[in-house]
mmCIF file of the N, C-alpha and C atoms, coordinates in Angstrom:
data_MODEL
# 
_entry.id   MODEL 
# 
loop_
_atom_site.group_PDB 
_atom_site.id 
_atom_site.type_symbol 
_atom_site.label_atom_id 
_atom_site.label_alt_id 
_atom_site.label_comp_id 
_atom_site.label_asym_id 
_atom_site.label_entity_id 
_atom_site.label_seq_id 
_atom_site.pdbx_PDB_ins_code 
_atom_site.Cartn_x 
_atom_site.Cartn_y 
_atom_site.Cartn_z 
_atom_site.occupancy 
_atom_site.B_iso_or_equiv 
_atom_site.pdbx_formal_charge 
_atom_site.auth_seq_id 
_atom_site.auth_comp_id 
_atom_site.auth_asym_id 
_atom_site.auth_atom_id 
_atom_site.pdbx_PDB_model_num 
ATOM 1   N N  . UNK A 1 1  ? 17.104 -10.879 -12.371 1.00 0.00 ? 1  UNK A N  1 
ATOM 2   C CA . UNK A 1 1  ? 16.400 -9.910  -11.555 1.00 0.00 ? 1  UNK A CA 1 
ATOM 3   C C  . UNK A 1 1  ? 14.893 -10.182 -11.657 1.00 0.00 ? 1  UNK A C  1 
ATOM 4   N N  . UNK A 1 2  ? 14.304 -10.018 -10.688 1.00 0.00 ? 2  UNK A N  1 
ATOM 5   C CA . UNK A 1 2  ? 12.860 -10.477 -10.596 1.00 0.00 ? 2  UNK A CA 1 
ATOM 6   C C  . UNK A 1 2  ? 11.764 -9.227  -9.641  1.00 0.00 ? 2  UNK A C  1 
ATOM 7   N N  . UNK A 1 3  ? 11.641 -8.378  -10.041 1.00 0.00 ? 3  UNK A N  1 
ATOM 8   C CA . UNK A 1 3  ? 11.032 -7.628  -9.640  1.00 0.00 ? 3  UNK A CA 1 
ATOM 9   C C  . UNK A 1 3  ? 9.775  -7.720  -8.738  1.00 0.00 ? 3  UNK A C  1 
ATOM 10  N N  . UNK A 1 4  ? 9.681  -7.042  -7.984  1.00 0.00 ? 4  UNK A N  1 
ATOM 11  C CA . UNK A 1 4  ? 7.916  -7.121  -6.872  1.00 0.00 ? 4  UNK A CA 1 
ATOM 12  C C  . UNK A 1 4  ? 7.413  -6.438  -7.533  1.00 0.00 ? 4  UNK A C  1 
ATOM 13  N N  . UNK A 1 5  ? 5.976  -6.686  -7.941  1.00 0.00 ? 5  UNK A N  1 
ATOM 14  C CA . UNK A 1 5  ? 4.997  -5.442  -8.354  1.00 0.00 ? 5  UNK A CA 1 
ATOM 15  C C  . UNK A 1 5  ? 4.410  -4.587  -6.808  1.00 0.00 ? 5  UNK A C  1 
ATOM 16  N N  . UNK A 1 6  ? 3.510  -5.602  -6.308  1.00 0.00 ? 6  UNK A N  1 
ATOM 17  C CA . UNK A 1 6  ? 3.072  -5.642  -5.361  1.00 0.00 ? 6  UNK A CA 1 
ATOM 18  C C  . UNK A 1 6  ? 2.669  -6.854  -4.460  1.00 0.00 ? 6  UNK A C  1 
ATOM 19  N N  . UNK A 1 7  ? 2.570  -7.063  -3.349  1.00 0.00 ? 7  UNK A N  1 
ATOM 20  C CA . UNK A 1 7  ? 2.093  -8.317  -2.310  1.00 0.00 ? 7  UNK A CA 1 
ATOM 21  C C  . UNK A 1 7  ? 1.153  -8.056  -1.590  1.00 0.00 ? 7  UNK A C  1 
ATOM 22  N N  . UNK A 1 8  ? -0.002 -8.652  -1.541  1.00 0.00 ? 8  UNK A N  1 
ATOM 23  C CA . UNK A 1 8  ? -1.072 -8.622  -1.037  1.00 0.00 ? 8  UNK A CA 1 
ATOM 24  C C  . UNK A 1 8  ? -1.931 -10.109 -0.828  1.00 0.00 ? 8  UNK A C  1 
ATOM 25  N N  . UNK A 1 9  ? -2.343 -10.361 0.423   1.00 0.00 ? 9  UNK A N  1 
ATOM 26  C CA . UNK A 1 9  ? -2.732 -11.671 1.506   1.00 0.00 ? 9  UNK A CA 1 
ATOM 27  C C  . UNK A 1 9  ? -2.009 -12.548 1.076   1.00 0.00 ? 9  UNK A C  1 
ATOM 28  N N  . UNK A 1 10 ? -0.419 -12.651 1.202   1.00 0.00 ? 10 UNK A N  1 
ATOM 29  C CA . UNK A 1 10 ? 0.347  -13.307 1.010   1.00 0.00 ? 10 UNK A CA 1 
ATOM 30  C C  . UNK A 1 10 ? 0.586  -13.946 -0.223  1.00 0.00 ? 10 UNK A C  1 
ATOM 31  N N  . UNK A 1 11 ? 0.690  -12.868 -1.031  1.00 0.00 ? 11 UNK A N  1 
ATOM 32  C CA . UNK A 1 11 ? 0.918  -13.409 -2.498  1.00 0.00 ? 11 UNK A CA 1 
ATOM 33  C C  . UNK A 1 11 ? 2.041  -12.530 -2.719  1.00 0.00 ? 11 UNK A C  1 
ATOM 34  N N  . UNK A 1 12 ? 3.096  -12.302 -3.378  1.00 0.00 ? 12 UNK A N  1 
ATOM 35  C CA . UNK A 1 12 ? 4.103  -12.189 -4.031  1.00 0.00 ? 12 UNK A CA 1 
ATOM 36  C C  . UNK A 1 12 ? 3.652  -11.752 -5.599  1.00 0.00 ? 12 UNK A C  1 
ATOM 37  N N  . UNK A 1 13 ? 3.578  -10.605 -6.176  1.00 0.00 ? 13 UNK A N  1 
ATOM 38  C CA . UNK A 1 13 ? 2.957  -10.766 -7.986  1.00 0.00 ? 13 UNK A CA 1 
ATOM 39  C C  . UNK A 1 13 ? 4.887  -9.921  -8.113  1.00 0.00 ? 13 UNK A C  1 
ATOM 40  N N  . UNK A 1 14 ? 5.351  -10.213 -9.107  1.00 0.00 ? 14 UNK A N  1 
ATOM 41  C CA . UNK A 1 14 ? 6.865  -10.377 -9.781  1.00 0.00 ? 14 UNK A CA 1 
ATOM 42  C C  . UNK A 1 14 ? 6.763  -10.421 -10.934 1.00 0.00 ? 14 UNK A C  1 
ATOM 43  N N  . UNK A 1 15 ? 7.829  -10.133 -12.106 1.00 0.00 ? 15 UNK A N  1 
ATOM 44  C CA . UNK A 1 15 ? 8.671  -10.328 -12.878 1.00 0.00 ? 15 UNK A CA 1 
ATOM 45  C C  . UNK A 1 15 ? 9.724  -10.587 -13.438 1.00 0.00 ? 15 UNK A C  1 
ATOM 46  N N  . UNK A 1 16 ? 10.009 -11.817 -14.299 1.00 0.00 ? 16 UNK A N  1 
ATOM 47  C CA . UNK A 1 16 ? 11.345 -12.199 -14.374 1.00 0.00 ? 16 UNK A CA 1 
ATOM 48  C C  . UNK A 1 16 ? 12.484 -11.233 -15.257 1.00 0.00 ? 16 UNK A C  1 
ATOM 49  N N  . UNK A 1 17 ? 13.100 -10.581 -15.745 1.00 0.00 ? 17 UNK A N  1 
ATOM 50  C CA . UNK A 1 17 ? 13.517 -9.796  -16.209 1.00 0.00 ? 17 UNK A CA 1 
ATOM 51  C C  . UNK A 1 17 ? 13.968 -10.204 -17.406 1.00 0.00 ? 17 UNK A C  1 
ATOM 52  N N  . UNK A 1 18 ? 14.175 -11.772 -17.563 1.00 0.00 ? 18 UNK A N  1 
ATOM 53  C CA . UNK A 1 18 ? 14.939 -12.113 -18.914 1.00 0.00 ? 18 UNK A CA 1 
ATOM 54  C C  . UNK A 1 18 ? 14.065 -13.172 -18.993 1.00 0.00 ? 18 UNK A C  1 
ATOM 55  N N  . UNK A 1 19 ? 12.861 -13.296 -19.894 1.00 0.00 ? 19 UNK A N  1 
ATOM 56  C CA . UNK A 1 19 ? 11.773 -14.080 -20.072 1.00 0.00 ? 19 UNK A CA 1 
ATOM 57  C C  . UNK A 1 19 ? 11.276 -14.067 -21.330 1.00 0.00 ? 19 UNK A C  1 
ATOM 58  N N  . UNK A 1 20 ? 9.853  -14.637 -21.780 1.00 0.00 ? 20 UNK A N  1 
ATOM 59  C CA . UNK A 1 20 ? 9.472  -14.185 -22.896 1.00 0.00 ? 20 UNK A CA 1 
ATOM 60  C C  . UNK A 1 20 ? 8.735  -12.915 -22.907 1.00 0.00 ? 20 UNK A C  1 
ATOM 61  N N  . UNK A 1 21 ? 8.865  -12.034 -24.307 1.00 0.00 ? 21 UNK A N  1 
ATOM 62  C CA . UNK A 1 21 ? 7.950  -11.039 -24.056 1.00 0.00 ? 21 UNK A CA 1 
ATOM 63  C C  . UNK A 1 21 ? 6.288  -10.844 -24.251 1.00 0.00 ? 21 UNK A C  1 
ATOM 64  N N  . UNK A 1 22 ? 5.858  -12.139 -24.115 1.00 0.00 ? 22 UNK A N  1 
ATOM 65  C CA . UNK A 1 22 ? 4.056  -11.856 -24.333 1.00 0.00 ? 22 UNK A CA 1 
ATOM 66  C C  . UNK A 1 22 ? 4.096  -11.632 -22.750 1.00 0.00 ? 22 UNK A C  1 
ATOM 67  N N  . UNK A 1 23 ? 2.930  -10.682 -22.058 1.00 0.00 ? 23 UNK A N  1 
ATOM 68  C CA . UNK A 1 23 ? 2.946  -10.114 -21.119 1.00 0.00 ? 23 UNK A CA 1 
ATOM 69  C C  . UNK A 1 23 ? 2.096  -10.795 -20.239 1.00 0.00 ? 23 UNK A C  1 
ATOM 70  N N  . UNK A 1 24 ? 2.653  -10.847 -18.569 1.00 0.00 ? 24 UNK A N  1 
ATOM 71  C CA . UNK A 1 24 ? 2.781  -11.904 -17.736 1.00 0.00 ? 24 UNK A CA 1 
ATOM 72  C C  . UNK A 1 24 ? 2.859  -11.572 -16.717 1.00 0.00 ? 24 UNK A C  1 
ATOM 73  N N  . UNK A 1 25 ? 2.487  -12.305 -15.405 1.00 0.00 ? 25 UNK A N  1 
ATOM 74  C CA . UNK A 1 25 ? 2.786  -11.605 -14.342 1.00 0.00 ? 25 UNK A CA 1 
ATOM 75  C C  . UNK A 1 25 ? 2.970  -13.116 -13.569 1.00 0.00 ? 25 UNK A C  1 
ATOM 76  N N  . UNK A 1 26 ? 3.964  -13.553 -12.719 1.00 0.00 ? 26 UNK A N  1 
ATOM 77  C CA . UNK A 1 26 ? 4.399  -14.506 -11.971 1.00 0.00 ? 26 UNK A CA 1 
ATOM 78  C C  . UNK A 1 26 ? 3.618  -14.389 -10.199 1.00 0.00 ? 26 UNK A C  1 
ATOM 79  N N  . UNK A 1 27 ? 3.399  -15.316 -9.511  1.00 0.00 ? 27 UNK A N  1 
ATOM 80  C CA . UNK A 1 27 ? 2.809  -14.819 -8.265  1.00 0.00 ? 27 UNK A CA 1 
ATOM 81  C C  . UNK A 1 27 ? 3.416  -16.289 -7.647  1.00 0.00 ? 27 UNK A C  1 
ATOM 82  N N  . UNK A 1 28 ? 3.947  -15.667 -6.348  1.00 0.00 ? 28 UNK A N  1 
ATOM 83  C CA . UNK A 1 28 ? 4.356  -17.395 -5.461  1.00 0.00 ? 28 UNK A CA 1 
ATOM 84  C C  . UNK A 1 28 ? 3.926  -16.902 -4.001  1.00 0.00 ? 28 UNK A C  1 
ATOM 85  N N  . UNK A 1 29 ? 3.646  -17.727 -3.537  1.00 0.00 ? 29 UNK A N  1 
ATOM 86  C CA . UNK A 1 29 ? 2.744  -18.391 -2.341  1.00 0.00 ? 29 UNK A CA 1 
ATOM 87  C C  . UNK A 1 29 ? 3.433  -18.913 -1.239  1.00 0.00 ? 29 UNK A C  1 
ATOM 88  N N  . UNK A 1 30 ? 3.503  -18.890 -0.266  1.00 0.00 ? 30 UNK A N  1 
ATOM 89  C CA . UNK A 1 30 ? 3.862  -20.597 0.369   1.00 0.00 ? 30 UNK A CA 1 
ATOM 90  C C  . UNK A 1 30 ? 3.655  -21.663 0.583   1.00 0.00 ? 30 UNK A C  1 
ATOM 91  N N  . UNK A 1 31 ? 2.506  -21.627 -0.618  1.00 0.00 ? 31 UNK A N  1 
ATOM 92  C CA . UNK A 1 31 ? 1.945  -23.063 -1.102  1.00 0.00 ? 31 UNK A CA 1 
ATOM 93  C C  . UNK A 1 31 ? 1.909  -23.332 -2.320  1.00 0.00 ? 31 UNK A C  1 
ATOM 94  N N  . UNK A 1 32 ? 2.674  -22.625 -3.031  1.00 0.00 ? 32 UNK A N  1 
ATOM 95  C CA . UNK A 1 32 ? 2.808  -22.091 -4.794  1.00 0.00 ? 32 UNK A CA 1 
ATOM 96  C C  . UNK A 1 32 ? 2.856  -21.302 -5.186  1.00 0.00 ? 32 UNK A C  1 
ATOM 97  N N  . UNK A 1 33 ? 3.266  -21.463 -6.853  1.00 0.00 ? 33 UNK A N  1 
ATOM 98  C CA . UNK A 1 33 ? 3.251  -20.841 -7.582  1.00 0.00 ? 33 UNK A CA 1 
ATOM 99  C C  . UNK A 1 33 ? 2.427  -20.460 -8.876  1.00 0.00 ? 33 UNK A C  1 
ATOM 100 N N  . UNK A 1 34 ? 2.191  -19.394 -9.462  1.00 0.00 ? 34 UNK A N  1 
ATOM 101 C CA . UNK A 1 34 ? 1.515  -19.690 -10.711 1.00 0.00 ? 34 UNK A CA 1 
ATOM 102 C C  . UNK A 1 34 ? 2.142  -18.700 -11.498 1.00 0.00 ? 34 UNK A C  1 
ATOM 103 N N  . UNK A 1 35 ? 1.494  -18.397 -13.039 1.00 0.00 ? 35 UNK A N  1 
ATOM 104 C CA . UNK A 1 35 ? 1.812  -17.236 -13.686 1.00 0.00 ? 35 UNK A CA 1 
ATOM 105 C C  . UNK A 1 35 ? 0.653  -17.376 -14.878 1.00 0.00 ? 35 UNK A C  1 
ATOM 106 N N  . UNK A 1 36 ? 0.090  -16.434 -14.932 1.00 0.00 ? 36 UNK A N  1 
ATOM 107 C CA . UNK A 1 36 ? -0.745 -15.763 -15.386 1.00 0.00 ? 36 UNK A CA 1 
ATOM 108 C C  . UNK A 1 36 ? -0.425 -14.918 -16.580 1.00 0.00 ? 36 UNK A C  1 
ATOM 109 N N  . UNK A 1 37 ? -0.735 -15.282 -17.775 1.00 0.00 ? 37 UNK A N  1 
ATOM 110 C CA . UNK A 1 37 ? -0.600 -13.726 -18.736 1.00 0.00 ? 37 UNK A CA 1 
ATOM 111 C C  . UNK A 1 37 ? -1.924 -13.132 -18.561 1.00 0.00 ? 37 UNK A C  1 
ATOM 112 N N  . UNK A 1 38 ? -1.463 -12.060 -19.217 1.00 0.00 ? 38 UNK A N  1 
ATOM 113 C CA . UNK A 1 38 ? -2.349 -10.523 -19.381 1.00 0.00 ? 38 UNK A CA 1 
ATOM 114 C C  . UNK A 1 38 ? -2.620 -10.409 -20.572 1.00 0.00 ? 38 UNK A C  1 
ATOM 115 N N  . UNK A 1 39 ? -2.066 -10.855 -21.545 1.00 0.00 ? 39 UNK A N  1 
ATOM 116 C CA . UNK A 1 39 ? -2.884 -10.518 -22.921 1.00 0.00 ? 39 UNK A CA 1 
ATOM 117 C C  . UNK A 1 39 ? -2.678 -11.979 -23.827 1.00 0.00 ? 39 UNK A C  1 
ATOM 118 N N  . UNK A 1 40 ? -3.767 -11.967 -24.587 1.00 0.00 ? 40 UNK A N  1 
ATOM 119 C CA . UNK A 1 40 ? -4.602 -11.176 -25.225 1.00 0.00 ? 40 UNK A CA 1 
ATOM 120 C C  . UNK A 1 40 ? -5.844 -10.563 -24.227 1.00 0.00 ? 40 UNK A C  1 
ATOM 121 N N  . UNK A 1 41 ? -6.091 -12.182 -22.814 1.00 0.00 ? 41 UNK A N  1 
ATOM 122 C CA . UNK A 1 41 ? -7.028 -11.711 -22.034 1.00 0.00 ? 41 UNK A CA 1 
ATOM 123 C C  . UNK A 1 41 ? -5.894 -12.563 -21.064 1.00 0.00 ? 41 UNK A C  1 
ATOM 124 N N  . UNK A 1 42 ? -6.613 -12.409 -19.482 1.00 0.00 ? 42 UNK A N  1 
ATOM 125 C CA . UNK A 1 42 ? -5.973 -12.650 -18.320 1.00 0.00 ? 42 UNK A CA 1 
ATOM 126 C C  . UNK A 1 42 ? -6.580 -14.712 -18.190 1.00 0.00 ? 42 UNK A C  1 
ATOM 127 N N  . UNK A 1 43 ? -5.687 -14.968 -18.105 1.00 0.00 ? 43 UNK A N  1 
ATOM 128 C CA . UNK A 1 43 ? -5.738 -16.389 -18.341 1.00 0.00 ? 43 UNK A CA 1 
ATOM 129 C C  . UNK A 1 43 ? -4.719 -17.392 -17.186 1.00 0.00 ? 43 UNK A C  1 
ATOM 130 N N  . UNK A 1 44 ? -4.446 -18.758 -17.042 1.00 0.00 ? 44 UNK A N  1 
ATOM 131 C CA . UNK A 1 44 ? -3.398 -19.209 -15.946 1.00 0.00 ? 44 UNK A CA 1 
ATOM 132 C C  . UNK A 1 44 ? -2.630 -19.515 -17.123 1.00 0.00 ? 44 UNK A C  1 
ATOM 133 N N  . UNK A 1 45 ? -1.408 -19.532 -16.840 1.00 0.00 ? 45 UNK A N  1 
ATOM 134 C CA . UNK A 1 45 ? -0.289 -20.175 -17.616 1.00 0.00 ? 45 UNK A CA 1 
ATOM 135 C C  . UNK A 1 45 ? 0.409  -21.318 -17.505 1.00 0.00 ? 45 UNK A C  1 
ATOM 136 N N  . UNK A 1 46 ? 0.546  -20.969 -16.043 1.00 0.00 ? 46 UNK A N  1 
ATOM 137 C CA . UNK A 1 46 ? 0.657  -22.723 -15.015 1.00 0.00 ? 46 UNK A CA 1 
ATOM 138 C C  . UNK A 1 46 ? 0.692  -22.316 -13.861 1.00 0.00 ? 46 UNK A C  1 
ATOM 139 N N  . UNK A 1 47 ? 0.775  -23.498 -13.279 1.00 0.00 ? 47 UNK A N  1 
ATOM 140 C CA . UNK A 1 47 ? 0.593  -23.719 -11.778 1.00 0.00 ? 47 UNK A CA 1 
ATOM 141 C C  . UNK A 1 47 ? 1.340  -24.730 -11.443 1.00 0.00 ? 47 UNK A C  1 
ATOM 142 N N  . UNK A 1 48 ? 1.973  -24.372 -10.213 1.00 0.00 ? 48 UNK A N  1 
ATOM 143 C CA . UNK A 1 48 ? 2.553  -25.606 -9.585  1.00 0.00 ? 48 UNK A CA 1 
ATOM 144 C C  . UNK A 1 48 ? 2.132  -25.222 -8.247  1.00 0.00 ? 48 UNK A C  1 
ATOM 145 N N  . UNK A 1 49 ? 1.205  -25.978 -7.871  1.00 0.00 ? 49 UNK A N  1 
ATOM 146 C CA . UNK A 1 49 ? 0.910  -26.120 -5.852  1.00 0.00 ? 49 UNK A CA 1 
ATOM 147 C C  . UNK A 1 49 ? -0.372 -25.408 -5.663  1.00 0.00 ? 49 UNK A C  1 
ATOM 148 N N  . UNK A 1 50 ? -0.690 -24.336 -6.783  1.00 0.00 ? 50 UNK A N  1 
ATOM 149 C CA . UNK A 1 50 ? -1.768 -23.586 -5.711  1.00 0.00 ? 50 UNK A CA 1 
ATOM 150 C C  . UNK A 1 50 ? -3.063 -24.208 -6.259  1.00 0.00 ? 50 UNK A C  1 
ATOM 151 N N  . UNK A 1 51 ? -4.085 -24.328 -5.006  1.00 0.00 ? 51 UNK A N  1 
ATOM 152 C CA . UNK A 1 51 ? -5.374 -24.998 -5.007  1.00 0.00 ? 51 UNK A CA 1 
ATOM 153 C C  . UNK A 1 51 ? -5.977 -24.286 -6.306  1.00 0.00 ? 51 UNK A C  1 
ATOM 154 N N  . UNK A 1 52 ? -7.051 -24.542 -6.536  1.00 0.00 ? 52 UNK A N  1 
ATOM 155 C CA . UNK A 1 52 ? -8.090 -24.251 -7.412  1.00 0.00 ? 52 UNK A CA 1 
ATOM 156 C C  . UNK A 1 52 ? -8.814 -22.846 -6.981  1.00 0.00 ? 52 UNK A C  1 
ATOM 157 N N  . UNK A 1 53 ? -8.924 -22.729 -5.464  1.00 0.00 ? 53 UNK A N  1 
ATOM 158 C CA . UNK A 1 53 ? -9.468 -20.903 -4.333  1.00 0.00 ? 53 UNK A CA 1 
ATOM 159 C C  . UNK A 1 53 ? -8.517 -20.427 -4.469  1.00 0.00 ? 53 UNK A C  1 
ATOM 160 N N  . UNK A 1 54 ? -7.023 -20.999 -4.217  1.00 0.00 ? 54 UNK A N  1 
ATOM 161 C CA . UNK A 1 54 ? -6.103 -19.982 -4.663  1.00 0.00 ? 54 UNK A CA 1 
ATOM 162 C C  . UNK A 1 54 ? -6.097 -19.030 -5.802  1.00 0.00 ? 54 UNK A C  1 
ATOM 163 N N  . UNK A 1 55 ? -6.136 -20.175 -7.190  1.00 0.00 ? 55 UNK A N  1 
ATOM 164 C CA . UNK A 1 55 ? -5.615 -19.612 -8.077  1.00 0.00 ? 55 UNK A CA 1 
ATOM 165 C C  . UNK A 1 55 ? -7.052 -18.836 -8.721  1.00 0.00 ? 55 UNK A C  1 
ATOM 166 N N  . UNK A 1 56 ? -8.363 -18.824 -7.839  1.00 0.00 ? 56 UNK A N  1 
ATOM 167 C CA . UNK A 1 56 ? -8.952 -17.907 -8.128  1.00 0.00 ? 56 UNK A CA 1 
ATOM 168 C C  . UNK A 1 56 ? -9.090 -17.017 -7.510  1.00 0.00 ? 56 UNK A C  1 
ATOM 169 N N  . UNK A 1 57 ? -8.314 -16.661 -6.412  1.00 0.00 ? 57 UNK A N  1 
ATOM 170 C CA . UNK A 1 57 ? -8.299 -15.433 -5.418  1.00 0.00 ? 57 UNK A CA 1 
ATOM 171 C C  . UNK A 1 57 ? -6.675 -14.725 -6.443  1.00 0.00 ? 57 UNK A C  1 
ATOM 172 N N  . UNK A 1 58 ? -6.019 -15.531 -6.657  1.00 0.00 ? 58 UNK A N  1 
ATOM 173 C CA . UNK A 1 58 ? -5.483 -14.864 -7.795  1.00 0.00 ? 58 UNK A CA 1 
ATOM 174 C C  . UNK A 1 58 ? -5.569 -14.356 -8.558  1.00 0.00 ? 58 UNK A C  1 
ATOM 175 N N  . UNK A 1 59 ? -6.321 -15.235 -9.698  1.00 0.00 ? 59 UNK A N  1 
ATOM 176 C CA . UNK A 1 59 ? -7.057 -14.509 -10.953 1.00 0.00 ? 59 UNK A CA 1 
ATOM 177 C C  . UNK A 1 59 ? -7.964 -12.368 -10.651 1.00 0.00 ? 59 UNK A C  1 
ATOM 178 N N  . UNK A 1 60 ? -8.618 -12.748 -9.174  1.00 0.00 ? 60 UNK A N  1 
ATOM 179 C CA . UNK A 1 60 ? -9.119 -12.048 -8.963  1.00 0.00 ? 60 UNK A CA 1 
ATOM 180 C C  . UNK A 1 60 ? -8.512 -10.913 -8.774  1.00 0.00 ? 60 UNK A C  1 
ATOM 181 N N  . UNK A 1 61 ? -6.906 -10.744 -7.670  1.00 0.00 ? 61 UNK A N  1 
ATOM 182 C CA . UNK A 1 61 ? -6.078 -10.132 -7.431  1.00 0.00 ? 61 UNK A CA 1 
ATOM 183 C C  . UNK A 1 61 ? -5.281 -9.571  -8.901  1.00 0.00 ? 61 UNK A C  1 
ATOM 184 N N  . UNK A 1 62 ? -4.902 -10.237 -9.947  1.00 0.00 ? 62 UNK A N  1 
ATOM 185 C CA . UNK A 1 62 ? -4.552 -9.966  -11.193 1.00 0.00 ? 62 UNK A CA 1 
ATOM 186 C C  . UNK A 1 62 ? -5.805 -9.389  -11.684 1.00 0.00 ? 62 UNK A C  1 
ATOM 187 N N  . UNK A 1 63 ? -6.588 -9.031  -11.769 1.00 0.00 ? 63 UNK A N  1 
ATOM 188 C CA . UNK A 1 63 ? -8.056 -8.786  -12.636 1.00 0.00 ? 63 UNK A CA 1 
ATOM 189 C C  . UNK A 1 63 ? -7.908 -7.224  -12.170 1.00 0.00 ? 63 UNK A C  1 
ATOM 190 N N  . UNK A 1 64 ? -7.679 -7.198  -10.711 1.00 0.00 ? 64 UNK A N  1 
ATOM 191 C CA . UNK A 1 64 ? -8.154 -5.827  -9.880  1.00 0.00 ? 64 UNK A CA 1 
ATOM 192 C C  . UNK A 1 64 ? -7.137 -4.685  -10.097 1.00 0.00 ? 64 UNK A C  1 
ATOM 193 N N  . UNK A 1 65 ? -5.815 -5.523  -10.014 1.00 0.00 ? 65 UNK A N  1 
ATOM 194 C CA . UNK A 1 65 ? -4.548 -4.851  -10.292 1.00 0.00 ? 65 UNK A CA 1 
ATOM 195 C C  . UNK A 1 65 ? -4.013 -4.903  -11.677 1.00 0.00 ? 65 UNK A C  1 
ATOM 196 N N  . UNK A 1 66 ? -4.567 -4.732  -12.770 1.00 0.00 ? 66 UNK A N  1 
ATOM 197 C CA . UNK A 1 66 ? -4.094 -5.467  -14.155 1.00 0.00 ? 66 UNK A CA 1 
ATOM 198 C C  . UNK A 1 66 ? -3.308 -4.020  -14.694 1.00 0.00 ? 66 UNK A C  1 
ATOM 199 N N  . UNK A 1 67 ? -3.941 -2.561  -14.312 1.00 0.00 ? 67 UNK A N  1 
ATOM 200 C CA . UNK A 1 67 ? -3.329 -1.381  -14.410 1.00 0.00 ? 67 UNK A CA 1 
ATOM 201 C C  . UNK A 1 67 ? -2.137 -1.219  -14.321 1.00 0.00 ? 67 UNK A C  1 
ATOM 202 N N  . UNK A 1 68 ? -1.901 -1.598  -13.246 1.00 0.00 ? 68 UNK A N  1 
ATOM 203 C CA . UNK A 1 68 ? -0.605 -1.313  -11.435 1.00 0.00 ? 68 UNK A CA 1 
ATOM 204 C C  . UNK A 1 68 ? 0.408  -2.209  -12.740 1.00 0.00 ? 68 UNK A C  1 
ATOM 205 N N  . UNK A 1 69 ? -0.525 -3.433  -12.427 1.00 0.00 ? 69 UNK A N  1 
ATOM 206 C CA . UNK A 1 69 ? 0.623  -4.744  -13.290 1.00 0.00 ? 69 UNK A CA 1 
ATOM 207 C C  . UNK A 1 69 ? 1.300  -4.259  -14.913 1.00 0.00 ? 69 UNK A C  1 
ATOM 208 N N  . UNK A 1 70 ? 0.126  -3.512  -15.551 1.00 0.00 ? 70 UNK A N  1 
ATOM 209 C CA . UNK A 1 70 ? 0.676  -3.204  -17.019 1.00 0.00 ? 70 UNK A CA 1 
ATOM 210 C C  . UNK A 1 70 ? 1.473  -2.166  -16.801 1.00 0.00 ? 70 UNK A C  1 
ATOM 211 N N  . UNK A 1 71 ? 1.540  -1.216  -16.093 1.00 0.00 ? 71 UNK A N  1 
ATOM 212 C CA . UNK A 1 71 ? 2.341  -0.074  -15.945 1.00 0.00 ? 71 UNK A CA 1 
ATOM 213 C C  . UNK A 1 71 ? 3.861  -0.697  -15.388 1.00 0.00 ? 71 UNK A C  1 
ATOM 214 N N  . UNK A 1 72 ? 3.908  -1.474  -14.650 1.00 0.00 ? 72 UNK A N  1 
ATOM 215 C CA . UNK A 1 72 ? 5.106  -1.912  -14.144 1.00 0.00 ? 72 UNK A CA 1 
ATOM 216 C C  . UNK A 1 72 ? 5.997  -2.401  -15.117 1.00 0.00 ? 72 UNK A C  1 
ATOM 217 N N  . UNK A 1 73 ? 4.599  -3.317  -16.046 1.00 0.00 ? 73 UNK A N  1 
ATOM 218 C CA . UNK A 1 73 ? 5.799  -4.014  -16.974 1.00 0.00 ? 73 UNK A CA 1 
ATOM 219 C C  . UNK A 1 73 ? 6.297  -2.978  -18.325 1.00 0.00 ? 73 UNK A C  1 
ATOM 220 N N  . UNK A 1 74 ? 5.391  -2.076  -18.517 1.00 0.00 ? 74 UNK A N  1 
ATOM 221 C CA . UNK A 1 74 ? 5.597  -0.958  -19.215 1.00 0.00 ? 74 UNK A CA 1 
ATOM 222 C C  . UNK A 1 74 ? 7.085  -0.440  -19.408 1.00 0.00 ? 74 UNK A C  1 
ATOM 223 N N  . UNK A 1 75 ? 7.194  0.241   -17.428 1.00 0.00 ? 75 UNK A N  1 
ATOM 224 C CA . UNK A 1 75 ? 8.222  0.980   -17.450 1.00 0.00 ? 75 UNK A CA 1 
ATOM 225 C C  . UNK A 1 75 ? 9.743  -0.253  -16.827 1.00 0.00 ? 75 UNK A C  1 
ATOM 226 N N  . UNK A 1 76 ? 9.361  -1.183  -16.638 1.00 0.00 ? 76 UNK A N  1 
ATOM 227 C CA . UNK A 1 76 ? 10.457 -2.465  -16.211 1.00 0.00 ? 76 UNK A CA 1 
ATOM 228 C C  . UNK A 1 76 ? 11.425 -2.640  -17.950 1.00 0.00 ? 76 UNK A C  1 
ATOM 229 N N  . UNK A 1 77 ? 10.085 -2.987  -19.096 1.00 0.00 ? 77 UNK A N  1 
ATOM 230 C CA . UNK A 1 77 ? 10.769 -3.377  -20.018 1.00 0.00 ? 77 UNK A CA 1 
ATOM 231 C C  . UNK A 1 77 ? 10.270 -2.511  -21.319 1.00 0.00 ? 77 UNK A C  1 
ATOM 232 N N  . UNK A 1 78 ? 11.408 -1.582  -20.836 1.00 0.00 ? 78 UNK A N  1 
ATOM 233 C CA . UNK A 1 78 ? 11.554 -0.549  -21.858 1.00 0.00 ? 78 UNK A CA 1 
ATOM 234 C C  . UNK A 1 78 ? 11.889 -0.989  -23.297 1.00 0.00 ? 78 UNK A C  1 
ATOM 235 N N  . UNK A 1 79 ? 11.129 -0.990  -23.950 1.00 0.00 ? 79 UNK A N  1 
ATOM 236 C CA . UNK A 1 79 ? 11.562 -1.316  -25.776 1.00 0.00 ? 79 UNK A CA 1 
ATOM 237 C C  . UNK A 1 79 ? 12.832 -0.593  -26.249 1.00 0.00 ? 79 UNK A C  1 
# 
């Protein structure tokens, strides 16, 4: 199961449901993919396809929404 957080200018931000638990947020494109953790700070994790503007219109989109994103994964993966 892979959850939507939210999608915005054609980004996709998700979660995989059976993953590792340091905290993360996945985003795919139709020109890629990346994933990003959230802690300790917001960082890339990898990338496959998206440009260098992408993955900083990303970063940016994860930065703005990091709330939205921690709350999701909050109540997604209940301890």
């Amino acid at each position: 199961m892979s959850p939507t957080i939210f999608r915005e200018r054609g980004y996709r931000f998700y979660f995989f449901s059976r993953e590792e638990s340091r905290m993360h947020v996945h985003i795919q494109h139709s020109a890629g993919e990346a994933k990003f953790w959230l802690e300790p700070v917001i960082e890339l994790a990898q990338n496959f396809g998206l440009s260098a503007q992408e993955l900083k219109t990303v970063e940016l989109l994860v930065k703005s929404h990091k709330l939205e994103i921690t709350n999701a994964w909050h109540k997604h993966f209940v301890s």
